[in-house]
N, C-alpha and C positions, 0 to 999 in steps of 0.2 A: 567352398563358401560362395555363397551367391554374389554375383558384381553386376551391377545398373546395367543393362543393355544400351541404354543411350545417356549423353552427358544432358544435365538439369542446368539449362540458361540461369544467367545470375539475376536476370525478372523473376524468372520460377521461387528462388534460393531467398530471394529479396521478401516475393508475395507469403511464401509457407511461414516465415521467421514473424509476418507484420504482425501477425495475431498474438504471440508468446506475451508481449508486456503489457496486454490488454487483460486483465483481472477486474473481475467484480469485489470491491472492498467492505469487508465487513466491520459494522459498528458496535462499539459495546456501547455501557453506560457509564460514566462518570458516578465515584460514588459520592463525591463529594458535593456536586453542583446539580448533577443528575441531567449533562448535556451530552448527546452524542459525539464519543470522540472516536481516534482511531485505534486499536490493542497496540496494547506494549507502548504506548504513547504518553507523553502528557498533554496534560489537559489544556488545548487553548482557549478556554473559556476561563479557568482558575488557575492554574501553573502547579495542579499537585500531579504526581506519580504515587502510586500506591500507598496513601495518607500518609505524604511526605512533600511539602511543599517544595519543589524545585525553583521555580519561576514567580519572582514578583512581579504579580499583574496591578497596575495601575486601573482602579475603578473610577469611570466617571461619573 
């Protein structure tokens, strides 16, 4: 089984890892308000999840 020839500084270990929780986020549509929200989400524009109102939002 292959093994590292030289040990990887914890800068090294630190810079490779910075990138992992950097994702581009995809939007869907709300179907109810028809506002870009985030999947598997409810809505902060209207407080429904899947034409199921969760959250009463206050309109002003």
């Amino acid at each position: 089984m292959p093994v590292p020839k030289r040990h990887k500084t914890h800068s090294k270990v630190k810079m490779a890892s910075a990138n992992k929780g950097l994702k581009t986020r995809s939007l869907s549509v709300c179907p109810q308000c028809q506002e870009p929200k985030l999947p598997h989400r409810v809505c902060p524009n209207c407080g429904y999840y899947k034409d199921k109102q969760v959250l009463a939002i206050e309109e002003e």
